[in-house]
Steps between C-alpha positions, in 0.01 A plus 500: 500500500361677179145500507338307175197760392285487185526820297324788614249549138452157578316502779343833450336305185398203757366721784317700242354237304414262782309814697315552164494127401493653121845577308298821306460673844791418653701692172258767506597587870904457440489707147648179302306268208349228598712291356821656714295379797459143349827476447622632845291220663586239259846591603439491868350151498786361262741616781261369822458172338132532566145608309395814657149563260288282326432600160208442305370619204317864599550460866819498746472321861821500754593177627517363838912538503449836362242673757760363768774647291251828484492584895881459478556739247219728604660542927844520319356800268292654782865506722677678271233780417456541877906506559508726144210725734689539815791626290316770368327581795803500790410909543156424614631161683255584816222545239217201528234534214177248623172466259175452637157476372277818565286337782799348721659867429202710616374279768791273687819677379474907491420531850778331632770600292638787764562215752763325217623821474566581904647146494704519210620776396794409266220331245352748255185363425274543181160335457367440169119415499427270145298206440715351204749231555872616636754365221800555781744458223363788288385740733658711789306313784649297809205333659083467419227398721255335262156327589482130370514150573905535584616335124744738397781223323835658524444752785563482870104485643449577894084486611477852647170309719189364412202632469078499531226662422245692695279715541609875641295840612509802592440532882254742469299219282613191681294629836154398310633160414408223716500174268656451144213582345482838584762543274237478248295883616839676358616565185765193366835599398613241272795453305509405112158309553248380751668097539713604845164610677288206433823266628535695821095518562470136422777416754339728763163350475304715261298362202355639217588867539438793288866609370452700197496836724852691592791642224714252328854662530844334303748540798516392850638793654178672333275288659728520849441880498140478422460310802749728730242788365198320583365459150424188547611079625763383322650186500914543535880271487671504830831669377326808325247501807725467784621855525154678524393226784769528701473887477134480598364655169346172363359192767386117425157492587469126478781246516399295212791476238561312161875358454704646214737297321685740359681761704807800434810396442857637554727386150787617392781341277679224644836625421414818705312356756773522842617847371441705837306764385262259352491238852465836703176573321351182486612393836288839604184398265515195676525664874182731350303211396534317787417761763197563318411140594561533851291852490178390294476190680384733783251644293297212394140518617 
């Protein structure tokens, strides 16, 4: 039975215009007028039978029908670049391109990338360390671990774990603390600002301390270093902590934790998401994650 599709400009002109909810940004982006994209979407609803936008005098707003219409189009468009990208890619077929953020890189990933390699051999692996958001149809990357709240519309999202915060040492410094204040007679390592450190001290018990002392440093693995030096207390995530604990360079003086509600996360497109090279991997994040579970629960004073 002969499938019954919408042209093509069509729905380029939709996809475009709902994304951008303006018809002037969606023409500058396909190289057409403005008015080629009006009339592509005019066109489009004509044949669906349905209003996609709402048009008002200086502004443009995307109906109900049409942001439901808008995740169709937009999986349908994400298959076909992905299929259009294994095509062009079948000589590196065993390649698996992942993007990271600089901290989960340097502190959770790096160090235990030669186990996924004794393991799996067939997968060539590249790691791309970026903070800006993965556009899986436009760039050469297969999978991202992201930190967030989990609301990525349109992707496959696994929880790698969850996470807390606490406070971590040296052990050189941690055998002159008895009680969470003590924390206070070293230098605070804080990250971005000095908010984290009067949580934590609050929830262990201690009022009205002096925080201004200590460096203010702009990423965690920074501050995680810091503290594996001995420069100082910092307070740390359990993912980008976990490695240095369970390796002994870094140790929880106190057990006294804050909940985080947001977490790393494993997301890839859903059209790739049961390709094997892509479960392999995050079947072995997952394996990671959870064994660091089992290994810091140990470790917990």
């Amino acid at each position: 039975m002969a499938r019954r599709l919408p042209s093509l400009n069509s729905l380029k002109a939709f996809e475009a215009a709902a994304r951008h909810e303006s018809f002037t940004r969606a023409a500058e982006e396909l190289s057409v007028t403005q008015g080629a994209v009006s009339h592509q979407v005019k066109a489009l609803e004509l044949e669906l039978g349905i209003r996609l936008f709402d048009r008002e005098r200086q502004k443009l707003s995307i109906t109900r029908a049409g942001r439901s219409y808008l995740e169709v189009v937009r999986d349908a468009f994400d298959s076909i670049a992905l299929g259009t990208q294994r095509i062009q890619h079948l000589s590196r077929a065993g390649a698996l391109t992942v993007s990271t953020s600089p901290d989960f890189a340097a502190k959770w990933l790096v160090n235990r990338l030669g186990r996924f390699a004794e393991m799996h051999p067939a997968i060539d692996l590249r790691i791309s360390a970026t903070m800006h958001h993965v556009d899986f149809a436009r760039e050469d990357v297969d999978l991202a671990v992201r930190h967030g709240d989990g609301n990525w519309p349109g992707h496959d999202v696994v929880r790698l774990c969850s996470e807390e915060l606490f406070a971590v040492c040296s052990p050189k410094l941690h055998q002159r603390m008895r009680e969470p204040s003590d924390v206070l007679k070293f230098p605070l390592l804080h990250l971005d600002d000095r908010k984290d450190w009067s949580e934590w001290l609050e929830a262990a018990g201690v009022v009205h301390a002096e925080l201004s002392h200590g460096p203010i440093l702009n990423r965690a693995s920074m501050v995680i270093d810091a503290a594996v030096d001995g420069q100082g207390v910092a307070l740390a995530r359990t993912t980008l902590a976990a490695w240095d604990l369970i390796n002994g360079r870094l140790v929880r003086p106190f057990a006294t934790a804050l909940r985080l509600s947001k977490t790393y996360w494993i997301l890839c497109p859903k059209a790739a998401s049961m390709l094997p090279k892509i479960t392999t991997f995050r079947d072995w994040l997952l394996a990671e994650a959870a064994d660091d579970v089992r290994r810091l629960k140990t470790l917990v004073p």
